[in-house]
N, C-alpha and C positions, 0 to 999 in steps of 0.2 A: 554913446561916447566912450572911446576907453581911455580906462583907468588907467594910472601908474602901475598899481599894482597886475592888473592883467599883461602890462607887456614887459614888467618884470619877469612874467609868468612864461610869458613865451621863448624870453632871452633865456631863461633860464632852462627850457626843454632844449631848446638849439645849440646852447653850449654840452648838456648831455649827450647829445647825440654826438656832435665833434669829437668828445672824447672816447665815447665810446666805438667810434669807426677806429680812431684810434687805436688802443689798447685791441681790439679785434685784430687790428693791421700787424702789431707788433707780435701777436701772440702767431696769426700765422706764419711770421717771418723767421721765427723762434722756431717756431716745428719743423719749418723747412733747412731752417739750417740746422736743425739735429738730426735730422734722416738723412741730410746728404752728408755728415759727419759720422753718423754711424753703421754705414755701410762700408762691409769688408772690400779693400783694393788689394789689387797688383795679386791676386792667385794665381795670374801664371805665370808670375814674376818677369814680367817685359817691359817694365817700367825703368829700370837699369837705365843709371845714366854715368857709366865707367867709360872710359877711352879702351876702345877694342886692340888687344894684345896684337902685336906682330904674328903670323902664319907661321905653327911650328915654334911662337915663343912662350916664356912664363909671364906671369903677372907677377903681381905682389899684393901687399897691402892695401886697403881701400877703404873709404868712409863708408861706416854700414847705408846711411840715408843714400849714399850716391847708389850702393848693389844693392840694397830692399828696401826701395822707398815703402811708406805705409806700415812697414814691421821693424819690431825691437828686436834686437839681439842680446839676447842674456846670455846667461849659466849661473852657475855655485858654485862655494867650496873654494873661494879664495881666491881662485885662478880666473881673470878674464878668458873670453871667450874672441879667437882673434877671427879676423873676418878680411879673406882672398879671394883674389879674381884669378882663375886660372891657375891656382895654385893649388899645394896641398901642406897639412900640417905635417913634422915629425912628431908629433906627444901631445901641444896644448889642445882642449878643446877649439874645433875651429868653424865657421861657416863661410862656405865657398859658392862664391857665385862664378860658374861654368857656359861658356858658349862667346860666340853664338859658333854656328855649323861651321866651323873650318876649323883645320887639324889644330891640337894647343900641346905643347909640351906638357899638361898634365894627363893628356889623353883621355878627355872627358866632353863626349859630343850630347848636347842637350836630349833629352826624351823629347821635348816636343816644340816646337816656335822657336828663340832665337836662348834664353837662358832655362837653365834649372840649377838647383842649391843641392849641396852636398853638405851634411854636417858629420864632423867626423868627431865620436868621444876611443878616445885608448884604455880611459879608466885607471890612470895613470896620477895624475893630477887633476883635481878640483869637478869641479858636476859637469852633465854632459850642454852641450851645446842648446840652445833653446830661441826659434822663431814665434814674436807673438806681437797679436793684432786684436784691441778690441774691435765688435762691431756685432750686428744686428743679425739675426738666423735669420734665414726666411721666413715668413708665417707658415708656410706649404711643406719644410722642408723635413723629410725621415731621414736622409742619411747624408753623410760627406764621404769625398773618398778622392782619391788625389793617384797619382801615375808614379809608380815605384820600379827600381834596375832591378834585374835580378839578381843575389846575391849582397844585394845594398839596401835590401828593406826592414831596416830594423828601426822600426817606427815607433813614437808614441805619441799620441795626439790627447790633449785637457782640453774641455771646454767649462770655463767657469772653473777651472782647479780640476775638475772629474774626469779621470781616465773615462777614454772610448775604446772599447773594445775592438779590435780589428778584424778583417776577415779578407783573404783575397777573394777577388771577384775577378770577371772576364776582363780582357783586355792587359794587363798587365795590371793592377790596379788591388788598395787597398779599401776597404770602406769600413764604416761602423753607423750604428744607429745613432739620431740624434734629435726623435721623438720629443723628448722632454723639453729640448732648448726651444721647438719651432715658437720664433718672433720676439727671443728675449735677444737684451743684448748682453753680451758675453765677452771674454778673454781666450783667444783662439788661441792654442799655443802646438807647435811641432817640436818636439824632440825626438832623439837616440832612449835607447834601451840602458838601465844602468847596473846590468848583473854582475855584480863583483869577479873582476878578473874577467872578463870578458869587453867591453866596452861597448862599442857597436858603431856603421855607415848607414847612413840612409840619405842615399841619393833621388830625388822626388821634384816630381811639377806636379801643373794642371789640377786645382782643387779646385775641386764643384761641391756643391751643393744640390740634394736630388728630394723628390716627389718618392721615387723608390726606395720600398722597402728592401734592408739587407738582411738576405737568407740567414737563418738561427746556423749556428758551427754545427749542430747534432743533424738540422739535413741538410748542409750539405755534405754531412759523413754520408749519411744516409744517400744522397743522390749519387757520389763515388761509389759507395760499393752496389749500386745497382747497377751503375755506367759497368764496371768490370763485370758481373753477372752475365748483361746483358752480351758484353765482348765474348765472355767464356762461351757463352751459350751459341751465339754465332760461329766462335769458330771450329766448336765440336760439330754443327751441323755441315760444316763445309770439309771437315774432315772426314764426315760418315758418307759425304754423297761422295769425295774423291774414293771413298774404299769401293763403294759399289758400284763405281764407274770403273773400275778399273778389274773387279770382281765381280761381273753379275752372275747370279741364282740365274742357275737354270732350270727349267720347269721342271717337277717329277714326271716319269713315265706312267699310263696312266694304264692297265688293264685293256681300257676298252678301243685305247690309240695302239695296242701292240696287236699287228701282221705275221704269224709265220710264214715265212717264205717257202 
């Protein structure tokens, strides 16, 4: 016969359980919405949701959230950091969202897909211009590296406050190591160079995140000066064979080949 007390006993494990699916439910609902939170958006910045400039016209002014959704736009030193579409600054620090592919009175056709950012410091007034996103590194990831103009790559890139050293690589492209960070989550931040009396552009899309290692600065000195080595040595050989093509040694006469007649 049972007791009271045994199906007290039993109400009692059934309501554990209930709770415990529970609080299990909640807890994976929680991790799920912190991974999809803190994954890095909009890297190649085509998330833009501006009103596209007339053909050949300027923009103006614009909500950072409307030109980089997912990223903050900072700086220093007193002076805000003013943020255009198809525009450009005279002096303040500024960040410019450029594109998409057709001609714009500031004469800035994207690197890649429909937008890319320009920030510009003069060094003039207040700190330079600064793009930033927390969010999650890869587990996998050694390097980042992102698509730079030529002329316009005065980069600097913190993750977590810490300078990443840069290095160009193939393609047009900047990258640095990023070993230490793989899977932590972090404050990804882009700016300008801030050498007094100098300022700096850096006009840049397309940031990845890669599995590959970037080459140490000392080889790939070392692989340049092999690369011209190699060119020197090539083109001295192609110089020796046009000499003695154009020259050839003629056999000596030999004693036992000489005929008096």
């Amino acid at each position: 016969m049972q007791t009271v007390e045994s199906s007290m006993g039993k109400s009692s494990r059934k309501y554990l359980r209930v709770i415990l699916v529970c609080v299990l439910g909640v807890v994976a609902a929680m991790g799920a919405s912190a991974q999809g939170t803190t994954q890095f958006r909009n890297l190649y910045f085509e998330q833009a949701t501006v009103p596209p400039t007339p053909v050949g016209g300027w923009g103006g002014s614009v909500d950072p959230a409307a030109a980089f959704p997912g990223w903050t736009v900072g700086g220093s030193g007193g002076i805000g950091t003013v943020v255009f579409y198809n525009n450009l600054s005279l002096g303040s620090p500024a960040a410019g969202l450029m594109g998409p592919n057709f001609p714009n009175a500031a004469g800035y056709n994207p690197l890649q897909g429909s937008y890319s950012v320009l920030l510009q410091y003069f060094d003039i007034a207040g700190g330079p211009p600064t793009l930033s996103q927390t969010g999650m590194v890869p587990a996998g990831a050694r390097s980042i590296g992102f698509l730079v103009a030529p002329g316009l790559s005065d980069a600097r890139v913190t993750l977590g406050g810490v300078d990443i050293p840069l290095v160009p690589i193939a393609g047009g492209r900047l990258a640095g190591d990023i070993t230490p960070f793989a899977g932590s989550v972090v404050q990804l931040t882009f700016s300008t160079v801030s050498a007094s009396g100098q300022g700096g552009w850096l006009y840049f899309d397309d940031i990845r995140f890669s599995s590959l290692v970037v080459p140490e600065p000392a080889a790939l000195r070392i692989l340049g000066i092999g690369s011209l080595c190699l060119a020197w040595r090539s083109r001295a050989k192609t110089r020796d064979w046009q000499v003695s093509f154009r020259h050839p040694r003629r056999r000596p006469c030999s004693t036992l080949d000489y005929r008096p007649r």
